[in-house]
C-alpha positions as CSV (number, residue, x, y, z in Angstrom):
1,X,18.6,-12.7,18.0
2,X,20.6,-11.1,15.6
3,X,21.2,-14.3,13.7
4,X,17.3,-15.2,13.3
5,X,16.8,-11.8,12.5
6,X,19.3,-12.3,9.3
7,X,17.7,-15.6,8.5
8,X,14.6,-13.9,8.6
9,X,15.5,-11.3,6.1
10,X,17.3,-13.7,4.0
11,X,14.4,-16.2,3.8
12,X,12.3,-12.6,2.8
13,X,14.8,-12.0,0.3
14,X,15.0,-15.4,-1.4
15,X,11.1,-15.1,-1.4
16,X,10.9,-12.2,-3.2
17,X,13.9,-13.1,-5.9
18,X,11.5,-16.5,-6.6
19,X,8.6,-14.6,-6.9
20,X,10.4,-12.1,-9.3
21,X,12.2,-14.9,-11.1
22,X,8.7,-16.5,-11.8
23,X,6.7,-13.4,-13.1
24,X,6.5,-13.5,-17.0
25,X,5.5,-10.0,-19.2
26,X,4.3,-9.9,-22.2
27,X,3.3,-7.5,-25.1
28,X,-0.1,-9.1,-26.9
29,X,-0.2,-7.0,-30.7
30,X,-3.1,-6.9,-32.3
31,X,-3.9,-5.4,-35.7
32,X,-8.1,-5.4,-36.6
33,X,-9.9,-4.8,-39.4
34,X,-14.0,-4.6,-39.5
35,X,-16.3,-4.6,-42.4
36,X,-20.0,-4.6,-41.0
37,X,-22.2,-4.0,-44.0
38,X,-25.9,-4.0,-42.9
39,X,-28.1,-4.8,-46.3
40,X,-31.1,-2.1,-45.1
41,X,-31.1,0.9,-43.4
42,X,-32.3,0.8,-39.7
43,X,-34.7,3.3,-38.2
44,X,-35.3,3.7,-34.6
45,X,-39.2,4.3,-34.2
46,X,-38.9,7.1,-31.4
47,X,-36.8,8.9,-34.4
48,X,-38.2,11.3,-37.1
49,X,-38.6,10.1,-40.8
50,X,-36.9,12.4,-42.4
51,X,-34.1,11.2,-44.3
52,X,-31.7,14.1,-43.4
53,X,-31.9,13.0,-39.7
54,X,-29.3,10.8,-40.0
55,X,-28.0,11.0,-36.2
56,X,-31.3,8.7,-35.5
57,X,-30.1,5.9,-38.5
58,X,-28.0,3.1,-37.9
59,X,-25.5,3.5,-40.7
60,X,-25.5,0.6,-43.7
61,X,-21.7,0.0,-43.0
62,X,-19.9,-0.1,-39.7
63,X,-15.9,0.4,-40.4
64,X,-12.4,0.6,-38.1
65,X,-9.3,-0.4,-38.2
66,X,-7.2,-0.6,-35.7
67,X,-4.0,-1.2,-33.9
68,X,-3.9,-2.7,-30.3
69,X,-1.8,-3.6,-27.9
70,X,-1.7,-5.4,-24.5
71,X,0.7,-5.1,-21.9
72,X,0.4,-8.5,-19.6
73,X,2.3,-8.6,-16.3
74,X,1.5,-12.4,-14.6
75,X,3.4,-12.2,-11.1
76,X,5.4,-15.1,-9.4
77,X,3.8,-15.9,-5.7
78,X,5.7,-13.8,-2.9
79,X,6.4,-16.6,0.1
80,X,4.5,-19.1,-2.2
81,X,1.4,-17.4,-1.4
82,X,0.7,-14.1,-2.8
83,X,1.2,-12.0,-5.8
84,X,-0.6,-9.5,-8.5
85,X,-1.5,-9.9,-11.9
86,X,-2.1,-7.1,-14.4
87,X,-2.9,-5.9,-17.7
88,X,-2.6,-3.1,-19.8
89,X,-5.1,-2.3,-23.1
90,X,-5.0,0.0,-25.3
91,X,-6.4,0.9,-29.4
92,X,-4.9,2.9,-32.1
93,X,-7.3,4.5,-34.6
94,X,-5.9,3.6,-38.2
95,X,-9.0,4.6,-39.8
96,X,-12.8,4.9,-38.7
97,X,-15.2,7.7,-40.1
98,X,-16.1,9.9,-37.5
99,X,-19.9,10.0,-38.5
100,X,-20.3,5.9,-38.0
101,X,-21.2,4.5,-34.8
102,X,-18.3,1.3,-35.2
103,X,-17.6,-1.6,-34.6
104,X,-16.1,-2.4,-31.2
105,X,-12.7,-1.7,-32.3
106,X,-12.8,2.0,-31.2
107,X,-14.4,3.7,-28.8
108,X,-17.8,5.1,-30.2
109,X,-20.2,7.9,-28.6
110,X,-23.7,6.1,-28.0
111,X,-27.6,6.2,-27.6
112,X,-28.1,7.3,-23.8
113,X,-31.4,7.1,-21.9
114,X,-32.9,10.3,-20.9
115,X,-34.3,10.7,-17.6
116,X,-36.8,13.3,-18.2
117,X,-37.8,12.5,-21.2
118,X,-38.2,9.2,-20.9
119,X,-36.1,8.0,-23.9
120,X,-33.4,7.1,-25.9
121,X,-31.5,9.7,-26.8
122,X,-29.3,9.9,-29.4
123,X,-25.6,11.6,-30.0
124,X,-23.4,12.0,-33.1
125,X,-20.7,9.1,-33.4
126,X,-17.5,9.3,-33.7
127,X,-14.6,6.7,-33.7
128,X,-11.7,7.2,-31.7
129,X,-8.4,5.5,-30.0
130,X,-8.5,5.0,-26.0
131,X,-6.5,2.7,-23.4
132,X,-7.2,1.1,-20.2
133,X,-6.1,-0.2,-17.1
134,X,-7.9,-3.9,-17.8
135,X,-6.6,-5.8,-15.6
136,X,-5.4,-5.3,-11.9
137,X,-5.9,-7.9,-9.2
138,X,-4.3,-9.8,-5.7
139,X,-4.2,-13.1,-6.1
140,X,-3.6,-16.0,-3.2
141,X,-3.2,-19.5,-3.6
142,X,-2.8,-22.7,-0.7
143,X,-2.4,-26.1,-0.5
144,X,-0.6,-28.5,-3.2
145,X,-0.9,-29.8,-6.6
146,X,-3.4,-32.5,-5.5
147,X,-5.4,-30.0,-3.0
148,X,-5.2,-26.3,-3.8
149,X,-7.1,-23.1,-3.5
150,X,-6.9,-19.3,-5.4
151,X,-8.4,-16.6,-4.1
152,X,-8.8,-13.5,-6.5
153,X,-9.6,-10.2,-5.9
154,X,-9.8,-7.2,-8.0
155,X,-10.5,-6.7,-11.9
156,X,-9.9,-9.5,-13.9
157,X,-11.2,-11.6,-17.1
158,X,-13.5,-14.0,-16.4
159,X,-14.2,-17.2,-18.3
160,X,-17.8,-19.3,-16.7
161,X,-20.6,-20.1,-17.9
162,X,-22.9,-17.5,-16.8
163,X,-20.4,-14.5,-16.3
164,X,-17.7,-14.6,-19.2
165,X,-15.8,-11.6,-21.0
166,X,-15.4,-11.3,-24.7
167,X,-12.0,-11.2,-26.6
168,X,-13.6,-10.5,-30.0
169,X,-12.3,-7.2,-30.7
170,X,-9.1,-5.3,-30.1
171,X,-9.1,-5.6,-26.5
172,X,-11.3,-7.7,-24.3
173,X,-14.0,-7.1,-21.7
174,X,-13.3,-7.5,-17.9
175,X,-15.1,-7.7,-14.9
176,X,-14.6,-6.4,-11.3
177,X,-15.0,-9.6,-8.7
178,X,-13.6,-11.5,-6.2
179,X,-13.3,-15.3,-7.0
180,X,-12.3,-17.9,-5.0
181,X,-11.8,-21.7,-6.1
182,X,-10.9,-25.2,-4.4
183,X,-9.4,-27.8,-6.7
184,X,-9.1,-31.4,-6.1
185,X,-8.1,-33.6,-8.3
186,X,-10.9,-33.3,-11.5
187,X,-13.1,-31.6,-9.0
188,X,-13.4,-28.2,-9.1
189,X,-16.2,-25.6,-7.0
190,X,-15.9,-22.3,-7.1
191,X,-17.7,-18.9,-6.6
192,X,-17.5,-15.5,-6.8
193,X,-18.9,-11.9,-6.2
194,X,-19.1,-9.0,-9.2
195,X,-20.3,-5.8,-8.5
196,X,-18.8,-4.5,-11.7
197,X,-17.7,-4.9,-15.4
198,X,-16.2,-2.6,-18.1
199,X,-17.2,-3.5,-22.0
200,X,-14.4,-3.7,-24.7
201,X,-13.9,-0.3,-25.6
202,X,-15.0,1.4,-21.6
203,X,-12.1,2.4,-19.4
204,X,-13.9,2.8,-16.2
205,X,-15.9,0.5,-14.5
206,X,-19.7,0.6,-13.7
207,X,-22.2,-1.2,-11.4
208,X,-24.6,-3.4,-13.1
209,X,-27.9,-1.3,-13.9
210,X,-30.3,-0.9,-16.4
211,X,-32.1,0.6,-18.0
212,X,-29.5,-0.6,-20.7
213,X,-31.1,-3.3,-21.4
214,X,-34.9,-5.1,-20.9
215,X,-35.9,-8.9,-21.1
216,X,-38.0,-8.0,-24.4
217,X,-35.1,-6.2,-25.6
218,X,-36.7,-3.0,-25.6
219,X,-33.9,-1.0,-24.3
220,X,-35.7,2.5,-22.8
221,X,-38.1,1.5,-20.8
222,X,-36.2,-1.2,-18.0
223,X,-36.4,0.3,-14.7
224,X,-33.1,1.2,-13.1
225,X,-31.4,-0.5,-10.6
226,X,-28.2,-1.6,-8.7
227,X,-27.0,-5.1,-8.1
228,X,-24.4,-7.6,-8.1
229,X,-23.8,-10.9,-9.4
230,X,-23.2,-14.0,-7.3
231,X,-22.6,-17.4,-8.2
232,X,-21.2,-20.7,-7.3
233,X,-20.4,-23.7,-9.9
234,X,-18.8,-26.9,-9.8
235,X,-16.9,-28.7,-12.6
236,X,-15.5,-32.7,-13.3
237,X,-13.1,-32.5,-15.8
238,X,-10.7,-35.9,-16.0
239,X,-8.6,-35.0,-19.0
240,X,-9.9,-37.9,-20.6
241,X,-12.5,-36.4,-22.9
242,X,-15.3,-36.3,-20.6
243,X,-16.8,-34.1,-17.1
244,X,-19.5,-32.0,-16.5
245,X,-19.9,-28.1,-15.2
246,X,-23.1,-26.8,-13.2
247,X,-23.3,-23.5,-12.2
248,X,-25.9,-20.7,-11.0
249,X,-26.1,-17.2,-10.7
250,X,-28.6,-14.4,-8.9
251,X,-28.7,-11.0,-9.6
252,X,-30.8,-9.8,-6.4
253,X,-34.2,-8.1,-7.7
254,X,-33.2,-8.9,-11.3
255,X,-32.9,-12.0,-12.4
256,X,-31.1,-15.6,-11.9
257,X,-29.8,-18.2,-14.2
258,X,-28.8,-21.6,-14.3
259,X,-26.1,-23.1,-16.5
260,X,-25.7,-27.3,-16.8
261,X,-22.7,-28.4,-19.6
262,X,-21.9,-32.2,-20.0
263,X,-19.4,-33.3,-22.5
264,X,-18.2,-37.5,-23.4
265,X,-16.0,-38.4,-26.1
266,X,-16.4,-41.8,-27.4
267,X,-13.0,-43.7,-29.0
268,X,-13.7,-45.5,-31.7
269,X,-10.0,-45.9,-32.8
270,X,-6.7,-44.3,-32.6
271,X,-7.9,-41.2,-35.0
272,X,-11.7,-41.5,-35.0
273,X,-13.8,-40.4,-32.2
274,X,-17.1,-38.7,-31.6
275,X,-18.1,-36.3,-29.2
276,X,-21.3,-35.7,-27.7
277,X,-21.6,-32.0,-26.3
278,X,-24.8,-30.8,-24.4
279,X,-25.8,-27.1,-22.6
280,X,-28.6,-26.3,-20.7
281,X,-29.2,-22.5,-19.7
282,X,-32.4,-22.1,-17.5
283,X,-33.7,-17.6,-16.9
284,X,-36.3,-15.7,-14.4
285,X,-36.7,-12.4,-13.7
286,X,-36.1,-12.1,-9.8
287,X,-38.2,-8.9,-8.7
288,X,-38.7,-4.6,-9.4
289,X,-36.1,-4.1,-11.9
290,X,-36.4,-6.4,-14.8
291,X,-39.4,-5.7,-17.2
292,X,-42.0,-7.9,-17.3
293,X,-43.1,-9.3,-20.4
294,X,-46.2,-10.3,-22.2
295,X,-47.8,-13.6,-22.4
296,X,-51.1,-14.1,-23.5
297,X,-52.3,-10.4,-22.2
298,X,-51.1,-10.7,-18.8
299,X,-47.7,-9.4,-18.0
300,X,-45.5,-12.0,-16.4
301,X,-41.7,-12.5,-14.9
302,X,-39.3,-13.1,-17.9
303,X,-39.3,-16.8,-18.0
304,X,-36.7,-18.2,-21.0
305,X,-34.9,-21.7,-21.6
306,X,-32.4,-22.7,-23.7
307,X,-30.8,-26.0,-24.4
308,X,-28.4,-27.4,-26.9
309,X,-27.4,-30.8,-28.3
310,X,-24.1,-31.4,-30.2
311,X,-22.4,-34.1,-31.8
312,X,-19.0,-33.9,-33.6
313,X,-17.3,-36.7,-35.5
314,X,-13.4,-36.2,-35.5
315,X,-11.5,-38.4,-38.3
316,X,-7.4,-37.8,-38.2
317,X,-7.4,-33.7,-39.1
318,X,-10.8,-33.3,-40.0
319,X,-14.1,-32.7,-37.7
320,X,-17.9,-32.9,-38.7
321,X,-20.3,-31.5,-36.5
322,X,-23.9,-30.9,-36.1
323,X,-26.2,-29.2,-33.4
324,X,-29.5,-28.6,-32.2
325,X,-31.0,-25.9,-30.3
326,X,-34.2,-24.7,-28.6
327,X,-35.5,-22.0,-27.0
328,X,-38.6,-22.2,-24.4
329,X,-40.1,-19.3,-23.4
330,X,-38.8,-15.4,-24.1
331,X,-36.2,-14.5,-25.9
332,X,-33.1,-15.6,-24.1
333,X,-31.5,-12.6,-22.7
334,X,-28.2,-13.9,-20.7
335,X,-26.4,-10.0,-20.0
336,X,-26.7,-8.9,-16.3
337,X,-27.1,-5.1,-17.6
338,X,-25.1,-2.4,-18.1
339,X,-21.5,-2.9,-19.1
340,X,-21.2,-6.5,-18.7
341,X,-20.3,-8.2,-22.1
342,X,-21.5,-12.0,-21.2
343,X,-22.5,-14.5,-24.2
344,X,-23.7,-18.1,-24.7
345,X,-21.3,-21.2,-24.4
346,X,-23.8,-22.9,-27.1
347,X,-22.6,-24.0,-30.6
348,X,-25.5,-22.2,-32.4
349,X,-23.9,-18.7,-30.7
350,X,-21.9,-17.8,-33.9
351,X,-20.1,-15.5,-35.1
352,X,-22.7,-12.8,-35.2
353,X,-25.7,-14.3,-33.9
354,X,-27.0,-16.2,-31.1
355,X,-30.6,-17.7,-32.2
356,X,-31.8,-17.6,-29.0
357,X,-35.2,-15.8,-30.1
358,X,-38.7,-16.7,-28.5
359,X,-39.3,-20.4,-28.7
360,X,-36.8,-20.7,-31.7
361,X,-35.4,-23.7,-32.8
362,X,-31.9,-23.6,-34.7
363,X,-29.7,-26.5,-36.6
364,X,-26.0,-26.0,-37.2
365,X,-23.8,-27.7,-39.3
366,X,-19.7,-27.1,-38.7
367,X,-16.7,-28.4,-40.7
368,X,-13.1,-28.3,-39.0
369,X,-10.0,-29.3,-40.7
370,X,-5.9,-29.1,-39.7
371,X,-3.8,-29.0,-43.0
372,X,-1.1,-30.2,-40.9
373,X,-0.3,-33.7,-41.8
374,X,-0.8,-32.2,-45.7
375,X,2.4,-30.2,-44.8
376,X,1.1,-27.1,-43.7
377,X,1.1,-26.8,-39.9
378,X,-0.1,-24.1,-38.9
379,X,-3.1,-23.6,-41.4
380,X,-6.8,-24.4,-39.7
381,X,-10.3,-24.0,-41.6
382,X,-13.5,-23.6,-40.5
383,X,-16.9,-23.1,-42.0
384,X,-20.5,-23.8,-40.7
385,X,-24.0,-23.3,-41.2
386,X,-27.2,-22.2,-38.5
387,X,-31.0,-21.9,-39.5
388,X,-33.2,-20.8,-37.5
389,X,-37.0,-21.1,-37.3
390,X,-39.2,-18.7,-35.0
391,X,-42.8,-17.4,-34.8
392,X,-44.1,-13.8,-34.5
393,X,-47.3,-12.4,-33.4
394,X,-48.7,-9.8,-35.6
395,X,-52.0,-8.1,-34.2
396,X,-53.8,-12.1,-34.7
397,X,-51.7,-13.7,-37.1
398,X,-49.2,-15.9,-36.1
399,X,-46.0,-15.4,-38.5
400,X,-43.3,-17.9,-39.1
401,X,-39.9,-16.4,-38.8
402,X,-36.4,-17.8,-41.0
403,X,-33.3,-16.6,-39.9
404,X,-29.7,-18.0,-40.8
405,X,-26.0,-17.2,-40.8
406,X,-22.9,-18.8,-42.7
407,X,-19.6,-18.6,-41.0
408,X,-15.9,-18.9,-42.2
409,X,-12.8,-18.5,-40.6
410,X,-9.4,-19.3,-42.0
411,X,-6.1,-19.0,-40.0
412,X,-2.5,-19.3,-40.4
413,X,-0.1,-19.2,-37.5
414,X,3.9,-19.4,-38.9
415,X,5.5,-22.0,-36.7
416,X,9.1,-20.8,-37.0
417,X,11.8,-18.2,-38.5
418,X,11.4,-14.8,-37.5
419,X,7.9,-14.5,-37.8
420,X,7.1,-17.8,-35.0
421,X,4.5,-15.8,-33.1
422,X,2.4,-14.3,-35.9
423,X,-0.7,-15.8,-36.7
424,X,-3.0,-14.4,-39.0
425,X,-6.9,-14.6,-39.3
426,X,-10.0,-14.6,-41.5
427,X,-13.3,-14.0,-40.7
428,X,-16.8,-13.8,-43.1
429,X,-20.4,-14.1,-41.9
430,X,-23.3,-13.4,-43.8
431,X,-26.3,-13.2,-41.8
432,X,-30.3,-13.1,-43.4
433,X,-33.2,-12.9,-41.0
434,X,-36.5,-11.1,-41.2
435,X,-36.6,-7.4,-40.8
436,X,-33.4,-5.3,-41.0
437,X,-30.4,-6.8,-39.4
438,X,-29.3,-8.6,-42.6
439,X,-25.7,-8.0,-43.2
440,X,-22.3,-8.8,-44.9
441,X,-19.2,-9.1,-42.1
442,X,-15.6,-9.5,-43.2
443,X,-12.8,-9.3,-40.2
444,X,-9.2,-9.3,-40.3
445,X,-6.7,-10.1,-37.1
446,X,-3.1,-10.2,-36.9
447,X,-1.8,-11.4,-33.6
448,X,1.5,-11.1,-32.8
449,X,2.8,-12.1,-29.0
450,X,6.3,-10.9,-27.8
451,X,8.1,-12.2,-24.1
452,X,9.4,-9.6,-22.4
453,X,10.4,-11.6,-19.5
C-alpha cells in the first residue's frame, strides 16, 4: 500500500514538473501613437448649438500616446489534461489631453443613456492609464494529434467569424465564454457560449445589452435587454491553400447571423499563384429588443446581407489584389451590443471603415510586397484602395452616396542583434465620405516581445 501510495505521488509529481516545464511567460511591449484628425466638426442633434457647448462636439482631433504592456502566462497540461492560461493588460498615459474623448489607447469617459430622460447623455472626457485582468481561463484537452478535443472555459480572446476580439490598440478586447472544439484531421466543429465581453480599454466585464447600440445605428433609443451568444461552426482547412468555414450565431430575442468563408489557391508555378477568397455574412433581428427599422413606411425586423468576392495574384514577393462587396438590405450591423468589440472578416473592412452601409456596393484594390529577396528581410508594404457607392433617402429624393478610404501600412521587424524582437509599424488612412466623418489617421506601433520562461 505504501508502495502504490509513493508511485502515486511520484507519478503526481512528475505531472506537475511537465506541466511546469511546458508553461511559457511572456512580457508583450507595446508603445502606440494615434493621430485621428476629423476634417469637420461633429454635432450630436439632441445637443444645443452653441459653440461654447463643447462637451456635446466631437473634437476635430482625437490624440494618445501610449505605453502598454502584456503579461502572458500559457500553462503546460497538469496529467496531460488540464491547465490555465492567463493574461495581464495594462496602458500607460504618455500624453492625451484631458478634454478629448481618444482614441482607444486610453481609457476615455463616454456618452451614457439616461433612463429618465430618455437620451444620450453626455460627460466631459478625459484620457487616462488603466490595467486589467484580460485573460483568465481552465482549459482541457483529450485525445491525440489525429483526434483531439479543448474545452475552454473562462475569459479569453476569441478569433471566429461571428464573435472575434480586436487587437488594434494597446491592449485587445476579450470575451467571457466557454468554448469547446473537436479536431480531426482538417476537420474542425466547434461551439461555444458568451454571456459576456469587456472592450479594449474596460476592465470589468458586462452582459450583452443595449441600448448601446440599434440596427439603424441610432444609438438612444434600442430597447434594453440581456442575452447571450451561442454559436456552432465548422471549418476544412488542408494546409494546402484551400477549406471552407461555416458558422452561425443567435443572440435570443435579438438577433442571429450567419457566416460562410471559402478560400482555393490556384498554382500556376513555383512563385505564381492566385487566390480566390469569398465571405458571405447573412443578419435578422430575432424579437423585443432590437429596433425595428424602416422600409417603405412600415417598420420591419432588421434584415441585412453582405457578401464579398476576392481575388489576389501572388508573384515571388509581391501580391495584387482586388475585391468586391455588397450589401443587401440595412446597414450591416455585426456587434452583439454592449461591450463586445466584433468586426468583419471581409477585405473591404479597412483600416477605419467597413462599407457595409444600406445596399452599398464597395471595390478594393490592395498591393502587398516583401523586400526580402531585395536584401531587406524584415521590411513588408502595403497599400490599397476602397470606393464605395450607396444611396440615401431624403424626404423623396433618392441621393447617391461616394464614400472611400486609402490605406498604408509599412513595417519593419529587425531579424537579429540585440534588437531581434522589435518590429516597428506605420499606419495612414485617409477616409472621404458624405457628411462629417472625413478624416486624416496616422498610427505608430512598436512591438517588442520578451520570454520570460
Amino acid at each position: 500500500m505504501i508502495a502504490a501510495d509513493a508511485q502515486a505521488e511520484g507519478y503526481v509529481g512528475d505531472s506537475f514538473a511537465k506541466m511546469m516545464d511546458d508553461t511559457g511567460v511572456n512580457l508583450e511591449l507595446r508603445n502606440f501613437y494615434f493621430n485621428r484628425d476629423f476634417r469637420k466638426k461633429q454635432w450630436d442633434d439632441d445637443c444645443p448649438t452653441s459653440a461654447s457647448i463643447t462637451s456635446c462636439r466631437n473634437p476635430d482631433i482625437r490624440e494618445s500616446w501610449a505605453q502598454g504592456a502584456r503579461l502572458n502566462i500559457e500553462s503546460g497540461y497538469f496529467m496531460d489534461l488540464i491547465g490555465i492560461d492567463a493574461a495581464w493588460y495594462g496602458s500607460l498615459k504618455l500624453q492625451g489631453k484631458d478634454d478629448k474623448w481618444g482614441s482607444g489607447a486610453l481609457r476615455t469617459s463616454t456618452k451614457h443613456y439616461d433612463k429618465v430622460k430618455d437620451k444620450i447623455a453626455y460627460v466631459e472626457a478625459k484620457q487616462k492609464s488603466y490595467d486589467k485582468l484580460g485573460q483568465v481561463f481552465l482549459k482541457t484537452r483529450f485525445g491525440d494529434e489525429s483526434l483531439n478535443a479543448h474545452i475552454n472555459a473562462g475569459r479569453m480572446f476569441m478569433d471566429t467569424g461571428l464573435l472575434n476580439d480586436s487587437d488594434s490598440r494597446v491592449t485587445p478586447s476579450t470575451t467571457q465564454a466557454i468554448y469547446a472544439d473537436i479536431n480531426w484531421d482538417a476537420f474542425t466543429l466547434y461551439g461555444f457560449s458568451s454571456d459576456k465581453a469587456s472592450t479594449k480599454t474596460q476592465s470589468g466585464f458586462h452582459k450583452y445589452k443595449g441600448p448601446e447600440y440599434a440596427a439603424d445605428g441610432v444609438t438612444e433609443t434600442g430597447r434594453e435587454g440581456d442575452w447571450k451568444v451561442n454559436s456552432i461552426g465548422a471549418s476544412f482547412d488542408t494546409g494546402e491553400g484551400y477549406g471552407l468555414n461555416v458558422q452561425v450565431a443567435k443572440a435570443k430575442d435579438y438577433k442571429k447571423m450567419d457566416y460562410l468563408n471559402a478560400y482555393y489557391t490556384l498554382g500556376i508555378s513555383e512563385d505564381t499563384s492566385i487566390l480566390f477568397d469569398g465571405y458571405y455574412y447573412k443578419g435578422k433581428g430575432d424579437g423585443k429588443y432590437l429596433k425595428k427599422v424602416e422600409h417603405n413606411g412600415k417598420l420591419k425586423e432588421w434584415d441585412s446581407k453582405l457578401w464579398n468576392l476576392v481575388a489576389q495574384l501572388k508573384v515571388s514577393d509581391l501580391k495584387f489584389a482586388v475585391s468586391y462587396q455588397k450589401v443587401d438590405g440595412d446597414f450591416y450591423d455585426y456587434l452583439w451590443g454592449g461591450s463586445d468589440d466584433n468586426g468583419l472578416m471581409t477585405w473591404n473592412a479597412v483600416q477605419y471603415w467597413d462599407f457595409n452601409n444600406k445596399d452599398e456596393k464597395s471595390w478594393m484594390a490592395r498591393v502587398d510586397y516583401d523586400f526580402g529577396n531585395l536584401g531587406l528581410p524584415g521590411l513588408n508594404f502595403m497599400t490599397r484602395y476602397v470606393k464605395g457607392e450607396y444611396h440615401e433617402q431624403v424626404g423623396n429624393t433618392k441621393k447617391t452616396r461616394h464614400e472611400w478610404e486609402r490605406d498604408t501600412d509599412l513595417s519593419y521587424a529587425f531579424q537579429d542583434g540585440a534588437l531581434k524582437g522589435l518590429t516597428v509599424t506605420l499606419r495612414n488612412a485617409t477616409f472621404r465620405t458624405y457628411g462629417t466623418d472625413s478624416l486624416n489617421e496616422n498610427r505608430l506601433i512598436v512591438d517588442y516581445t520578451i520570454a520570460l520562461l
